[in-house]
N, C-alpha and C positions, 0 to 999 in steps of 0.2 A: 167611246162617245164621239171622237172626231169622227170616226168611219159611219158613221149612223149622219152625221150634218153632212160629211161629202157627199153621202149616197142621196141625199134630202136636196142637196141644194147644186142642180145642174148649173146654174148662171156661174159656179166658182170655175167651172172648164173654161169660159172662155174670158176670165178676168183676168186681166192685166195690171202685172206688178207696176207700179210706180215709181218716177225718180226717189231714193232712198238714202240722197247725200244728205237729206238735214231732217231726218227721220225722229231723233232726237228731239223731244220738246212738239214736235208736228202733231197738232191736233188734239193736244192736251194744254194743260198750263202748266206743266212739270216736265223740269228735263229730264230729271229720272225714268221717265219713259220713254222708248220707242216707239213706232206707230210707220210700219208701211202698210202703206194702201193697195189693192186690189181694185179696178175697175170695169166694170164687166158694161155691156148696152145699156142696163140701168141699174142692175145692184151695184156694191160696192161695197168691200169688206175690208174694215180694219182691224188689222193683229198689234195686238199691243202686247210689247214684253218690258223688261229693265233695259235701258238705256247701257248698264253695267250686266253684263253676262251673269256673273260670280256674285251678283247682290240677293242677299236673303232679308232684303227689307221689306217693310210694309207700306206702299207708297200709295197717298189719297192723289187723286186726281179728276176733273171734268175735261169732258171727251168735247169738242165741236167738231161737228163733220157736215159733209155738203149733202143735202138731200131733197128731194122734190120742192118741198115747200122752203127751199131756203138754208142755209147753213141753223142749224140749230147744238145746243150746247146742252150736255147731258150729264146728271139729269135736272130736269125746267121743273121735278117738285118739292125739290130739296135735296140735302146730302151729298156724296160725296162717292164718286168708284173708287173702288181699293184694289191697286194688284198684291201679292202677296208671292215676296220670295222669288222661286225660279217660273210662276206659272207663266201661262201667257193667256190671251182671252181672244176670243175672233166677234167683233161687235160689225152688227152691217146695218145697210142702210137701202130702204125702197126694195125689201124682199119680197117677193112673190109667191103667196100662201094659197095657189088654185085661183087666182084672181081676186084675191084679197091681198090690198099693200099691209105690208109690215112697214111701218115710214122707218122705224128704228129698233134696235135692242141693243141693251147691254149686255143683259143675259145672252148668255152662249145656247143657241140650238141644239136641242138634240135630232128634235126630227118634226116633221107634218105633215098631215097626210087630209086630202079632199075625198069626202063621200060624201053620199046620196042626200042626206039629212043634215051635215055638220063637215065643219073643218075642226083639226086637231091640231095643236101645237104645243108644241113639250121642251118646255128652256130649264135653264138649270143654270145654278150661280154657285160659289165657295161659301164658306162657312162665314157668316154672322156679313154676308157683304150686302151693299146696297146695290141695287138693279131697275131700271128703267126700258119701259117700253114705250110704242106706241104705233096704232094701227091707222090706217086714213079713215074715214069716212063709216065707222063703226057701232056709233051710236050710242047707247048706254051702254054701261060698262056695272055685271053682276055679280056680285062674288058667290056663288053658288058651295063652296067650300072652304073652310078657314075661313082665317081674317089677318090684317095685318096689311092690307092693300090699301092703297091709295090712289083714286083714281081723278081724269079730272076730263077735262076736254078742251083743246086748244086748237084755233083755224082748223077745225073739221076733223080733229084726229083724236081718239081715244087713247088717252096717256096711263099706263098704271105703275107705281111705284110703291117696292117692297125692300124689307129685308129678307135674307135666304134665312131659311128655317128649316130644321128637320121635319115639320108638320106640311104636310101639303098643302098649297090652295090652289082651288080653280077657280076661274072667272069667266064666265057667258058672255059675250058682245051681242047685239043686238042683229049682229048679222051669222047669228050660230056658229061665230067662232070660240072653240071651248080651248082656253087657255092653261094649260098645265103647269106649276110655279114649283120645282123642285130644288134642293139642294143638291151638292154635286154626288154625293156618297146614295141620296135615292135613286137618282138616275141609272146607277151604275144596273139597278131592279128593272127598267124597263128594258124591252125589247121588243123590235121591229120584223117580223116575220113574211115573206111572201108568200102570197098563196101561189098553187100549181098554176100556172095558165096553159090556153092548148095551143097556144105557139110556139115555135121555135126555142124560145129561152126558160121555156117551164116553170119552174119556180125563182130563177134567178130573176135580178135587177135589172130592166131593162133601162136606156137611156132615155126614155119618153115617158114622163113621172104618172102622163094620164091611161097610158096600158100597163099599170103595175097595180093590183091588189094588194095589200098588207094588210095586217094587224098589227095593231098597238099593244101591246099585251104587258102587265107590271106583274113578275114571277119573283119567282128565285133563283134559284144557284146558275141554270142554264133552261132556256129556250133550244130547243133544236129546227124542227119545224113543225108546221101550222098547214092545216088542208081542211078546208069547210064545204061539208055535204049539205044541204038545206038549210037546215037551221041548228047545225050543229057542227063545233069547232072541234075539229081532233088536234093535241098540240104531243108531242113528243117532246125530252127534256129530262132532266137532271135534278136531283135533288139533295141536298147536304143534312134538310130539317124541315119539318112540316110547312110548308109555305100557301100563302093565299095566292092567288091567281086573278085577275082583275082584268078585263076588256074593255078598255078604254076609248078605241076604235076600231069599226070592222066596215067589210064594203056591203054587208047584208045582216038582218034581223036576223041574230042569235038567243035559242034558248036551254042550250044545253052545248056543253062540253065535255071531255076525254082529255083523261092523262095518263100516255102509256098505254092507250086502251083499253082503261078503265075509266067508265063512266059517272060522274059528279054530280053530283047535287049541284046546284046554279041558282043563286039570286041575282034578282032584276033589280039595278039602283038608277039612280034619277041620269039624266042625259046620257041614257041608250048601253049604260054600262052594262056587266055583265060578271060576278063573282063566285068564285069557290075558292076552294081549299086543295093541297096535293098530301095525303099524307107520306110519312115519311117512316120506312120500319129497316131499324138497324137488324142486321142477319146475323148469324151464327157462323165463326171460320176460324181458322188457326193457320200457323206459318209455320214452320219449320224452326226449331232452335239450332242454328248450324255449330254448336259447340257439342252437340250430342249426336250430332248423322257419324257414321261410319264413313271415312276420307280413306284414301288410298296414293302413295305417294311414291315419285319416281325422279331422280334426278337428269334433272335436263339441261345439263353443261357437261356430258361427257366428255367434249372437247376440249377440256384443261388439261388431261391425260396425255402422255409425251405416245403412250400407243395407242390412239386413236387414230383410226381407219381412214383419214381424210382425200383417199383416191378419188372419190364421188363430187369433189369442190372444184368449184373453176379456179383455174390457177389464175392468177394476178401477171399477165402475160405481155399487156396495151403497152407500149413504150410514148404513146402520146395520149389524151384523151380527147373525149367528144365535146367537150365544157371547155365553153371558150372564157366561163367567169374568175379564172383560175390558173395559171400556168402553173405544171406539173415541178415537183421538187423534188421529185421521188423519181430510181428509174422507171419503174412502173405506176401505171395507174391503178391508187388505190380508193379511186371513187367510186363507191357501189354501183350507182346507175350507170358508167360504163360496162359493167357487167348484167345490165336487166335486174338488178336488184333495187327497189324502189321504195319500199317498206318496212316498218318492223324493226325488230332487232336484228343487226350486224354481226358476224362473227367473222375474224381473219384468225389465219395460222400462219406465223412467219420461222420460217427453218433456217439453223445454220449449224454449220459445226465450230465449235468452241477453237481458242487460243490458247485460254486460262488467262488473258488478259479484261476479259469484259466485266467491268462494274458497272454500268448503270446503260441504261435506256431509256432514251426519253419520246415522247409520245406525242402527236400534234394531231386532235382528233376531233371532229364534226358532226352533230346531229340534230341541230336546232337546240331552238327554247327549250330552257329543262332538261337538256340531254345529262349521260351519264356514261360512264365508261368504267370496266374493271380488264386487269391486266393480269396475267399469271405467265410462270415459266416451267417448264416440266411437271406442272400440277401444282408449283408454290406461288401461294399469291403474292405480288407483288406488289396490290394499293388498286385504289380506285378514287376516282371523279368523281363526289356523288353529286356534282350539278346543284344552278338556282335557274330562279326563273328567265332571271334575262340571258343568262351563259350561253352563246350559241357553239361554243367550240373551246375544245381544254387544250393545255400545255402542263404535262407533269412528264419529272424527272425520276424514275424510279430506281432504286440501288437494287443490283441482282442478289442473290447467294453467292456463293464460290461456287466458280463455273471451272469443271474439270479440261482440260484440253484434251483434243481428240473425239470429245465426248457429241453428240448431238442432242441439240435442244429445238425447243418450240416455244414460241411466244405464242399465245391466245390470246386476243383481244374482244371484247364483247362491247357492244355499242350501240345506246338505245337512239335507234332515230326516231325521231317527234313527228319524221312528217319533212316534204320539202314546202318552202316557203311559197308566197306568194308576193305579187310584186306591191309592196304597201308605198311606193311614189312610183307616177307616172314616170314610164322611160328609163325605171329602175334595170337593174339586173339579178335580185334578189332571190328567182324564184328557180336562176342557175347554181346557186350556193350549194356546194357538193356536200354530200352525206360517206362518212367514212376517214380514213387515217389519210390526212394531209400533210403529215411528214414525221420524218422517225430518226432517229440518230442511235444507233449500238455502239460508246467506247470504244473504239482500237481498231473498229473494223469502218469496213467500206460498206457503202449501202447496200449494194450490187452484190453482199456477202450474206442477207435475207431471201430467202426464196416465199412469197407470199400468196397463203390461197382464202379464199373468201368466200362467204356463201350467205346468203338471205332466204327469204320465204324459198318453196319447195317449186322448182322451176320457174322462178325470176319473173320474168311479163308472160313465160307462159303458166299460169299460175292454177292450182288446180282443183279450187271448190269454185268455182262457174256461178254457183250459187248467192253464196253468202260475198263473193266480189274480190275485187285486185287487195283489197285494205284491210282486208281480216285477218292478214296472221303474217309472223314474219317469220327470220332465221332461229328461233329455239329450235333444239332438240324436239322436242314436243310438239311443238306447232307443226316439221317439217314433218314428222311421223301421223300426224291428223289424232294426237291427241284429244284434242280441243273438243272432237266431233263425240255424239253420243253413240253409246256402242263401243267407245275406246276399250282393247283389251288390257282392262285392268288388275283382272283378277290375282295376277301373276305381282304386281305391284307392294312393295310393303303396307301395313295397317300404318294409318298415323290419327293424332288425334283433328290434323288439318293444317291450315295457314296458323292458326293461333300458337300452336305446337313450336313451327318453326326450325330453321337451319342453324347446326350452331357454328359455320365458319363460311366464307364467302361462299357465293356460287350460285344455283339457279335450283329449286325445287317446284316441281308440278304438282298439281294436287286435283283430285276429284273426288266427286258424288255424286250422289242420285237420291232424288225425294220425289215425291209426288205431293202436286198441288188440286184441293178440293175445292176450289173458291165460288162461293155462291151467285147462282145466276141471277143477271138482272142488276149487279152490281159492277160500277166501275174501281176496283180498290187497288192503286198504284202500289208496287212493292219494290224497294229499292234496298241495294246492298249497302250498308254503312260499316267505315271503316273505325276502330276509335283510334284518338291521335295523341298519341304518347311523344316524349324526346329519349326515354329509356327503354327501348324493346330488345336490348338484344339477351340471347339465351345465355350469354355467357357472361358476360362483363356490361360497364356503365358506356357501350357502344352499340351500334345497331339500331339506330335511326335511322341511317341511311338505306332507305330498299325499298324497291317498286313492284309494283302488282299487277300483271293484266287478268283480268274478269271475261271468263268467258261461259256463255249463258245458251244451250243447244248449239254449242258452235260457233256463236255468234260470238266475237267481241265487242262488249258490252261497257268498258273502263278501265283505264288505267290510269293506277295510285301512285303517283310518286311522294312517300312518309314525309322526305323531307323537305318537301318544296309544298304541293298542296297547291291552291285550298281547298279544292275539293276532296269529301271523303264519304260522298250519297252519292251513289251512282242507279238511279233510277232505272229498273227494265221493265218495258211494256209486256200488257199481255200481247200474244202473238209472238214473242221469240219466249217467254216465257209460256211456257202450258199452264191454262189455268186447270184442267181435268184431267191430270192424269202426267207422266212421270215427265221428272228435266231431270238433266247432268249436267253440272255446274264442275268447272274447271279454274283452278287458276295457278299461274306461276311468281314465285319467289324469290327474286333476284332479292342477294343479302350484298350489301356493295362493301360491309366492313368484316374483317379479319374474324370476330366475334360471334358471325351470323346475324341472324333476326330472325323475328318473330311480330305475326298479326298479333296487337294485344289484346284485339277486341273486334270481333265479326259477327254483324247481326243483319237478317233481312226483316226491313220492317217495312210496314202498312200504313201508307198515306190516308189521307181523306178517305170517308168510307162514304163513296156516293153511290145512290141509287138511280137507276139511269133508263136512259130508252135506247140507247145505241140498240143497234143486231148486235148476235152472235159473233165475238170475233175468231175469225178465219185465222188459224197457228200460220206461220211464215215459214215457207218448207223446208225443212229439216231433216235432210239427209246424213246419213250417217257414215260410221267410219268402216271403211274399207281397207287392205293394206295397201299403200301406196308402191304400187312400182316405180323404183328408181330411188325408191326414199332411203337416205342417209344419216 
């Protein structure tokens, strides 16, 4: 609504804010309101909100403000403005309607528009309020729609005064001004359309209101665009339910219209309007029940394993780092991004050989909001962080096993990074906060006694789907092999019955399939993965809440679930990385962060709004597939 009055009312560019030290109480008789002023050459807009930010009262008040003829106090035929709660309202004063004054409104504009034959103006007010107008020099005053108006006439200006009602009214001025009287929930119905022009800006909004064409057009669910051959309106658009279609103003005699490009039957109503109907026919489609696809499943935390191949990892080598937000505690730098790792999930392997004195290790680890960490030793799990929302970095002490002397071991560390921050205050340093293990402690030993190597996504900043971008995929197992992508060679992979299924002790599970989607043309029908959200998932015992999901849709990563923080658990994919015609491969990984395992309890793709639509054809988002990666580890 606001973006339809800015686009309407060019004088708000060059208004000027007003002193707003005694804003309070200014221009009302309640101090419960606020009121700064905008002053432009000759309009002038006042916004009026609560005096009190946090106030969900219902406050009466009359407005006086300065206007051509004089300070006048609103409204002069009675009753009373109401603000309501957090709204706010923008009332002005000496608008310019094509050369017709507007002296005043309380009603909020939506929009107005000057043709050949009539001016049009369309306000709109909240539920059960009172609203006051007035135009200069206007003359009789018609109510050609409804009722429930009040009109009158004072030093020359045509006054009307209503309550807002779900019922329309219109009202004729004497100077073919057709007044449109809506409540605010009707407005949200109308829309403002430009037609093509053969200038430079086409169909867009130009900044000179008298070379812009529009319609005024009262629809349904979505207007898209409006293009008028002779005498006929082609309008493209959207629809949820049978809708009327109403032409309220146009810059030429219309007598026939299209929707979709299909052509309408069209009645002619009194001041120039112009009506039909769009029907609306629900289609025939189904989704996939993802509890009965065929899933195929592979673990993707080999690197818990004391033999695990990790020659291919950059070794943890930096004795100082590049991050100046942090001085190093470690002898080496075990901040990812000094290593080109930027994304994703984290893995480190730190080596040593045993004393038989080492019990416990403690752990000082970083990845943002919502991060998580799990820790294991020769393949025995150790514990895990399973993070909240505001956590940006853990401190856990973990007790080993008996550790044999002479023996060699491996710590693995697995670590979800969120993402590096950005700077949320000016002249911050936040957006340098390191991703990775910020310090560490082994009982008995020396630091200097871990040899640490580390790895993320699949060649670091040089990263290697060009495609789908730096931020699609990090250090799994899975990811770094181009899992994700379709065409993954699965076949070799165990049958599972999916995520639902589930792991039954810490670790990380991959999962995929393949369906094909038939989705009916001509319709927009959003499908989104939803997770269900249980606090008992795990497969084994009354643990197993803790574990996260990344969703990845052609390759695309599309969401990630963390169970126990939340809240989201709809991760909606558009068509275009989704196929609507024809086959997708839906991947996702399973991080179980408790001893127990987990399990998805509940995975369904469901079907938003079933809207009927005029978009084009959408164009799939290119989806290349999996290849075997050289170099991959």
């Amino acid at each position: 609504l606001e973006a339809n009055f800015l686009q309407a009312s060019p004088a708000y560019l060059t208004a000027v804010s007003q002193d707003n030290s005694h804003a309070n109480g200014s221009y009302t008789d309640s101090t419960a309101i606020a009121v700064t002023a905008l002053f432009g050459n000759v309009t002038r807009f006042f916004v009026a909100r609560h005096a009190a930010y946090n106030s969900l009262a219902s406050t009466n008040y009359k407005l006086t403000v300065p206007t051509s003829q004089g300070n006048i106090t609103i409204p002069q035929l009675g009753g009373t403005l109401t603000l309501d709660g957090r709204d706010s309202k923008i009332h002005v004063t000496d608008y310019d309607l094509g050369g017709i004054n507007l002296l005043y409104s309380s009603a909020e504009i939506f929009t107005w528009k000057k043709y050949a034959s009539k001016t049009v103006l369309v306000v709109y007010g909240g539920p059960n309020e009172r609203h006051e107008l007035a135009v200069s020099g206007a003359g009789r005053a018609n109510t050609v729609e409804g009722s429930g108006v009040t009109t009158s006439t004072k030093n020359g200006a045509t006054i009307l005064n209503w309550q807002t009602s779900p019922k329309r009214r219109v009202v004729q001025l004497h100077n073919n001004l057709y007044i449109y009287i809506l409540d605010r929930n009707s407005a949200y119905n109308y829309w403002v359309l430009d037609l093509p022009g053969s200038g430079a800006a086409g169909n867009f909004t130009t900044g000179d209101m008298s070379q812009t064409t529009s319609v005024i057009v009262k629809a349904g669910y979505l207007l898209r665009t409006a293009h008028a051959s002779g005498q006929t309106l082609a309008l493209t658009g959207d629809l949820n339910a049978t809708a009327s279609i109403e032409v309220i103003g146009a810059p030429n005699s219309l007598s026939q219209m299209s929707f979709n490009g299909k052509s309408l039957n069209c009645k002619h109503g009194r001041w120039g309007s112009l009506s039909t109907s769009a029907t609306y026919q629900a289609p025939k489609y189904s989704v996939p029940d993802m509890n009965t696809l065929s899933w195929k499943v592979i673990d993707s935390l080999p690197e818990v394993q004391p033999t695990y191949d990790d020659s291919a990892w950059t070794l943890a080598s930096l004795t100082y780092s590049y991050n100046t937000a942090r001085n190093l505690t470690t002898p080496t730098s075990l901040y990812a991004s000094d290593y080109g790792y930027h994304t994703g999930n984290l893995l480190f392997r730190g080596q040593f050989t045993a004393t038989g004195a080492e019990s416990t290790l403690y752990l000082s680890t970083q990845g943002g909001p919502a991060t998580g960490m799990s820790a294991w030793l020769n393949g025995v799990f150790l514990g895990s962080v399973p993070g909240y929302d505001a956590a940006t970095n853990s401190n856990k002490t973990f007790t080993l096993p008996n550790v044999v002397a002479g023996k060699a071991y491996v710590v693995t560390v697995l670590i979800d990074n969120m993402g590096l921050d950005e700077n949320f205050n000016v002249g911050g340093t936040t957006m340098k906060d390191p991703r990775g293990i910020l310090d560490y402690s082994l009982a008995g030993r020396n630091k200097g006694d871990i040899k640490w190597k580390l790895t993320g996504n699949l060649g670091g900043e040089n990263y290697r789907d060009r495609t789908r971008g730096p931020l699609n995929e990090g250090g799994l197992y899975a990811e770094r092999q181009g899992y994700h992508l379709p065409g993954a060679p699965t076949s070799s992979w165990a049958n599972s019955a999916g995520p639902t299924e589930g792991i039954k002790s810490a670790g990380v599970a991959f999962y995929a399939t393949t369906f094909d989607l038939n989705m009916p043309a001509g319709y927009d029908i959003p499908l989104s993965f939803v997770f269900a959200n249980s606090t008992t998932n795990s497969t084994t015992a009354a643990d197993g809440k803790d574990y996260r999901v990344q969703l990845y849709v052609n390759g695309y990563q599309f969401g990630k679930y963390v169970h126990n923080v939340g809240p989201q658990d709809a991760f909606p994919v558009p068509e275009g990385i989704f196929n609507y015609h024809g086959p997708n491969y839906v991947a996702m990984s399973l991080w179980a962060l408790d001893a127990g395992g987990a399990k998805v309890e509940g995975l369904t793709l469901k079907a938003g709004p079933v809207i009927q639509t005029g978009y084009r054809t959408v164009e799939n988002s290119p989806m290349p597939g999996w290849v075997r990666r050289a170099g991959a580890y």
